[in-house]
Structure formats: structure tokens, C-alpha cells
C-alpha positions as a Markdown table, in Angstrom:
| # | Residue | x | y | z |
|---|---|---|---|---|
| 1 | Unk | -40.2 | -27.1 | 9.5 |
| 2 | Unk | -43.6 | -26.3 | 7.7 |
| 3 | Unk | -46.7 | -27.0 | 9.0 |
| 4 | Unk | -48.0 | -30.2 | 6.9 |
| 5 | Unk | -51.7 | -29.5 | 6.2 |
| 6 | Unk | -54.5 | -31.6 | 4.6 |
| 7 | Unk | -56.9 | -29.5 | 2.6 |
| 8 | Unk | -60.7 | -31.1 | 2.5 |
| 9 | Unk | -63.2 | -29.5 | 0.0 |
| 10 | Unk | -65.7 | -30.9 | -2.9 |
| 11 | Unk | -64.8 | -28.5 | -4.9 |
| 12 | Unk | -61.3 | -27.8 | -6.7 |
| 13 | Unk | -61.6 | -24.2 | -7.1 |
| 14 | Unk | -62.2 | -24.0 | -3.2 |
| 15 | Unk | -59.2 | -26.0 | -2.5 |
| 16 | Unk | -56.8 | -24.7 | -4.9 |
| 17 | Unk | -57.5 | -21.5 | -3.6 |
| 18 | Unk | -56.8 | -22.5 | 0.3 |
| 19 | Unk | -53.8 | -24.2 | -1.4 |
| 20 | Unk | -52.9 | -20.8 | -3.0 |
| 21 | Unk | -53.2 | -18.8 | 0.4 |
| 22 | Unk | -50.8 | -21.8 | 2.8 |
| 23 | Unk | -48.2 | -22.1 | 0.2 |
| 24 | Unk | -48.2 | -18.2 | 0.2 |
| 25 | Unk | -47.8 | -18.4 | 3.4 |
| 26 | Unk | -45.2 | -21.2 | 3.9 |
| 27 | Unk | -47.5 | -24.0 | 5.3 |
| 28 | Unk | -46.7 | -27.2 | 2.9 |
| 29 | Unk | -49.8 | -28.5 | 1.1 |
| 30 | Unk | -49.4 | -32.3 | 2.2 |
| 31 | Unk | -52.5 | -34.1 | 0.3 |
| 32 | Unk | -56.0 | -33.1 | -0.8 |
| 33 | Unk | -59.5 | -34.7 | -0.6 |
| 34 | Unk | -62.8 | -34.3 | -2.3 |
| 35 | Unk | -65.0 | -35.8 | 0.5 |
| 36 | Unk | -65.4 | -36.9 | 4.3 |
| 37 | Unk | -64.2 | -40.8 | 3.6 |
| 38 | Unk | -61.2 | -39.6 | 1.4 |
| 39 | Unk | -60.2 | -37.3 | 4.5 |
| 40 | Unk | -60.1 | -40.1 | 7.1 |
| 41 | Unk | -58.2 | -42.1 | 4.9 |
| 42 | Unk | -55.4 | -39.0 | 4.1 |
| 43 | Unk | -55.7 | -38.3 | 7.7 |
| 44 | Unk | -54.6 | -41.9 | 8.6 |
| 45 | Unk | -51.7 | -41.9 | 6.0 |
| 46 | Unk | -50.5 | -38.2 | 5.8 |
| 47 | Unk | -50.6 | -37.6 | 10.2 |
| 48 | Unk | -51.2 | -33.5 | 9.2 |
| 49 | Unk | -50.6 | -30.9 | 11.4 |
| 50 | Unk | -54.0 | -29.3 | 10.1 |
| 51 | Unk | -56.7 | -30.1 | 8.6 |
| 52 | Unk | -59.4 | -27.3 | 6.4 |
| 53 | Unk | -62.3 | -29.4 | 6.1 |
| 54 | Unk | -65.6 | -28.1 | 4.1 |
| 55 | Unk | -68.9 | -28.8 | 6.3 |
| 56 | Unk | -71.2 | -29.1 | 3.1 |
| 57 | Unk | -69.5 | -32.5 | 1.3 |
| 58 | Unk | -71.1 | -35.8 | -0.6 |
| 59 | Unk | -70.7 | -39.3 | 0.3 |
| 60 | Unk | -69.8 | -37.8 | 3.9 |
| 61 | Unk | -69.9 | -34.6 | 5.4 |
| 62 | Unk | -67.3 | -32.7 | 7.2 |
| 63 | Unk | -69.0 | -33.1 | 10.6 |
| 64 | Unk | -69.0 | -36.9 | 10.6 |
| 65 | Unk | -65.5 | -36.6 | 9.0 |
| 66 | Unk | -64.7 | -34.6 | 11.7 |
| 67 | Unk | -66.2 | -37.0 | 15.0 |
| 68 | Unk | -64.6 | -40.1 | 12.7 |
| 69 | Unk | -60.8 | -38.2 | 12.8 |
| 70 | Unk | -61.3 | -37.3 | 16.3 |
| 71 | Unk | -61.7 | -40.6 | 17.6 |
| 72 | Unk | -58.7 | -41.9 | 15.7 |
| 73 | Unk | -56.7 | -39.1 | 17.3 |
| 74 | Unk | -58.1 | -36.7 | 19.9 |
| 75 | Unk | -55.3 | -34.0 | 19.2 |
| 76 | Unk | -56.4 | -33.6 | 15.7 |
| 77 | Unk | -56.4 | -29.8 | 14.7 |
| 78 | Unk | -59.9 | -29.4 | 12.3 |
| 79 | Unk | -60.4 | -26.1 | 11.0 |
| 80 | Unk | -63.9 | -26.0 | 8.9 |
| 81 | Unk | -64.5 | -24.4 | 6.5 |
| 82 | Unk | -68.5 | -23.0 | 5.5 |
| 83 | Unk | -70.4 | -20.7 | 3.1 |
| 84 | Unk | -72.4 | -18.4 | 5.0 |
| 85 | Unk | -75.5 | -19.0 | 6.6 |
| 86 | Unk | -74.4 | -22.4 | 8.0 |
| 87 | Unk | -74.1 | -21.1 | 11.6 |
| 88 | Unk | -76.0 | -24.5 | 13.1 |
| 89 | Unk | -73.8 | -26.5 | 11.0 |
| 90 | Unk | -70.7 | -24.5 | 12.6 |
| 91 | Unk | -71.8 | -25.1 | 16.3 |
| 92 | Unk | -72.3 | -28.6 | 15.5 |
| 93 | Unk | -68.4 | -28.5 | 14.3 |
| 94 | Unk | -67.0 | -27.0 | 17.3 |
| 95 | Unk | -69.2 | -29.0 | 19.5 |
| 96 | Unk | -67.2 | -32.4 | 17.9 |
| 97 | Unk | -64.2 | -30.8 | 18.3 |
| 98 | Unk | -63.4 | -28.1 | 15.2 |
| 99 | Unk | -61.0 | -25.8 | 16.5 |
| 100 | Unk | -62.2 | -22.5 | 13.8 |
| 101 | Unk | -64.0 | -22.3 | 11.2 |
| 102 | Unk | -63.5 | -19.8 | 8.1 |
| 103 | Unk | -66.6 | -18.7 | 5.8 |
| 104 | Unk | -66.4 | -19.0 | 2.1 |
| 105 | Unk | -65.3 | -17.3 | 0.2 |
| 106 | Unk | -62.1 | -17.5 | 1.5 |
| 107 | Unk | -60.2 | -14.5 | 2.7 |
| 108 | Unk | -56.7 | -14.6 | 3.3 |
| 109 | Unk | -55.8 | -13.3 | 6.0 |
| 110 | Unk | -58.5 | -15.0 | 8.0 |
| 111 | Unk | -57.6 | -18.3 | 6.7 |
| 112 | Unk | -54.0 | -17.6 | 8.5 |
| 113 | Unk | -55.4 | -16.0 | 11.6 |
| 114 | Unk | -57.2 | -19.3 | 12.2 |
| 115 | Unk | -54.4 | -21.2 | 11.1 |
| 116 | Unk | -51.9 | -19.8 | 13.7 |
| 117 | Unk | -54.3 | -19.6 | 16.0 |
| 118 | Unk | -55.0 | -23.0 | 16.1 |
| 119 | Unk | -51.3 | -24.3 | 15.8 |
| 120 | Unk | -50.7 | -21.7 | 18.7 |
């Protein structure tokens, strides 16, 4: 079975390309969101295997999406996702409990690196 994965990003172009590399890939695309409060919700409903969440969002960030998804479910597997120069922002990610992170703009075979390395 494909891994089911929840892409998280502002911008369309950013997760229609993530899109683009998983289904390339064979990982099934299960839902989408534009911001933090849209993720916890798909989270809730969708139960991905993986989630590629953006650190830089409005409404709510990636971090505090991030703390909010791990307290509904400690196992969650959060890769983010930043634009260089956001190293603090990174640390603060793992620290809640990101297991990557990939820097924008995307290339593919790191995307799936951190992808199979965080679905082991």
C-alpha cells in the first residue's frame, strides 16, 4: 500500500510541486492545506502517514501546527519544509518533534530521502 501523505504549504506552486515529486514516486497525495488550522483539521480526518508542512504559513504557522498535531498523536511523522535562511525556525521544528526538514526550492531526490527516512 502507498504511503498516504498530507502536503501543507501557502502556496500552490510549492505544493503542487511536492505533489509532483510523491506521486512520481508512488506515495498517494491524500489531501492538501493552505495553512497550520487547515492541517490540524486534515490531520484529524485524513490519519496521514506523513505530513510536509511549510514553517513560514498565515493564520498559523507550521511550528504551532506542528506542537498542536503532536499532542493529538505523539507518533505523527512532520517533515518541514523552509526557504533558506530559516535555520532557528528549523531547530525550533525538530525541537517540537519534526522528524526532517527540506529547504525550498524543492529538490527531488531530497524530498524522498527524507521521506524514507522518516517512514524507515
Amino acid at each position: 500500500m502507498a504511503n498516504r501523505i498530507l502536503i501543507v504549504d501557502d502556496a500552490a506552486f510549492m505544493r503542487m510541486m511536492i505533489r509532483d515529486i510523491l506521486t512520481k514516486n508512488g506515495y498517494e497525495v491524500v489531501g492538501e492545506a493552505p495553512d497550520g488550522a487547515q492541517a490540524i483539521e486534515k490531520f484529524k480526518e485524513l490519519k496521514p502517514d506523513l505530513i510536509t508542512m511549510d514553517i513560514t504559513m498565515p493564520e498559523m504557522d507550521g511550528i504551532v501546527a506542528l506542537k498542536e498535531i503532536k499532542k493529538i498523536d505523539g507518533n505523527a511523522k512532520v517533515i518541514m519544509c523552509s526557504a533558506m535562511g530559516q535555520q532557528a525556525m528549523v531547530i525550533d521544528a525538530i525541537q517540537a518533534g519534526a522528524k526532517d526538514f527540506i529547504v525550498k526550492p524543492f529538490q527531488a531526490d531530497r524530498v524522498i530521502e527524507a521521506i524514507k527516512k522518516t517512514l524507515g
